[in-house]
C-alpha positions, 0 to 999 in steps of 0.5 A, a space after each residue: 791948484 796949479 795947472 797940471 792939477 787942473 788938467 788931471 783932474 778935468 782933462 785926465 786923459 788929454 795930453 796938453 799938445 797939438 793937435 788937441 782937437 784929436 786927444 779929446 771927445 768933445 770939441 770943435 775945430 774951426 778954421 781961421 785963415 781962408 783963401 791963402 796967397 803968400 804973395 799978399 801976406 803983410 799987417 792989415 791985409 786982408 787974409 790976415 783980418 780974416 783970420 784976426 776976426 774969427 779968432 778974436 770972435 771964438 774967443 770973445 764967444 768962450 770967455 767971459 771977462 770974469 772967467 777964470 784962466 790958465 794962460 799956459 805957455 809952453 817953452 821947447 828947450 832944444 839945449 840951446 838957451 836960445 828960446 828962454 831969451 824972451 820968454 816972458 814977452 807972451 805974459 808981460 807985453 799983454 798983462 795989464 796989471 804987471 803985478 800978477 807976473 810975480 805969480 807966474 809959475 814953471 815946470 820943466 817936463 818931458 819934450 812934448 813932441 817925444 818922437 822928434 827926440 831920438 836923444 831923449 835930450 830936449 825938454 819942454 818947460 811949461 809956464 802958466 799964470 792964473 788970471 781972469 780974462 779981464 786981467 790980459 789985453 787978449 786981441 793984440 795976443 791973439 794977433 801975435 800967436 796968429 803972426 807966428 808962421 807969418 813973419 810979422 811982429 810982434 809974434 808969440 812963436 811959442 804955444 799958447 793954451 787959454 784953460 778956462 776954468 770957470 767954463 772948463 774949456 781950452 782954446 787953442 790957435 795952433 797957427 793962422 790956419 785954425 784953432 781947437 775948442 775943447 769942453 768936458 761938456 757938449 753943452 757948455 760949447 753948444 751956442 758957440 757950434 750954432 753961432 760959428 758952423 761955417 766956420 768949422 774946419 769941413 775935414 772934420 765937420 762929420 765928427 764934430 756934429 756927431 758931438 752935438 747930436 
């Protein structure tokens, strides 16, 4: 089963695209980056350990090392050949076993993001790899897709979605501000909603609780 199977058979009505936590009933939105000054943005420092503990945190909470993933990378094309340049640097720098890139696959479908496309011209290639969760080194990851608005390197500026199909759940870090988790279930996201409630995004809290009534 490939990804899109996947996704249409689990997720039928989600359209994979921030923000998640908004095109799906179940979920949690949690905030990772607090207290926010660009004057003291650098490696290490401490907003930037903030947002690095909660991420990995969430994540550790939603997958098991022998859980299987999705690891699914989409690659906005503008026409410009540029963002294909490095577009195996999100699966080749943290797989461990380089071997299972020989199963990384692609499709090429509509730009995700069609209103922003008065042309109907650009296109959204989609690159995902079957794994375990044990198979990628995730925290130096997770670090580079929090990196990516922060002008820091390593950095994954590409979107990056963690489909746990052993648990049928999508992780999502949409920037250093915050990530989605979504589940087909309310149980199966339960402990993580007791364990993390003060790091639920405060905007959407009501509609969160409303979940797991």
């Amino acid at each position: 089963m490939t990804a899109h199977e996947y996704l249409q058979h689990t997720f039928p009505t989600l359209k994979l695209r921030p923000p998640l936590f908004y095109s799906w009933d179940i979920g949690i939105r949690f905030e990772l980056g607090v207290n926010y000054d660009y004057h003291y943005v650098y490696e290490n420092c401490p907003y930037l350990q903030g947002v690095y503990t909660r991420a990995i945190a969430l994540f550790k909470a939603s997958h098991s090392p022998n859980d299987d993933i999705f690891i699914v990378v989409d690659v906005n094309d503008f026409g410009d050949s540029r963002a294909f340049k490095r577009k195996l640097n999100a699966f080749s720098k943290y797989v461990k076993n380089k071997s299972l890139l020989y199963k990384l696959r692609q499709n090429t479908i509509p730009y995700v993001f069609p209103e922003d496309d008065e042309n109907e011209v650009y296109r959204t290639h989609r690159f995902f790899l079957k794994c375990k969760t044990s198979d990628f080194a995730y925290v130096p990851m997770l670090k580079a897709i929090c990196r990516q608005d922060m002008g820091l390197k390593p950095r994954i500026f590409h979107r990056v979605y963690f489909i746990n199909t052993s648990k049928h759940t999508i992780f999502h870090i949409y920037d250093d501000r915050g990530c989605d988790l979504l589940a087909t279930s309310p149980e199966t996201i339960r402990g993580i909603y007791d364990s993390y409630p003060h790091w639920i995004l405060d905007y959407d809290r009501a509609k969160i609780d409303q979940v797991f009534l």
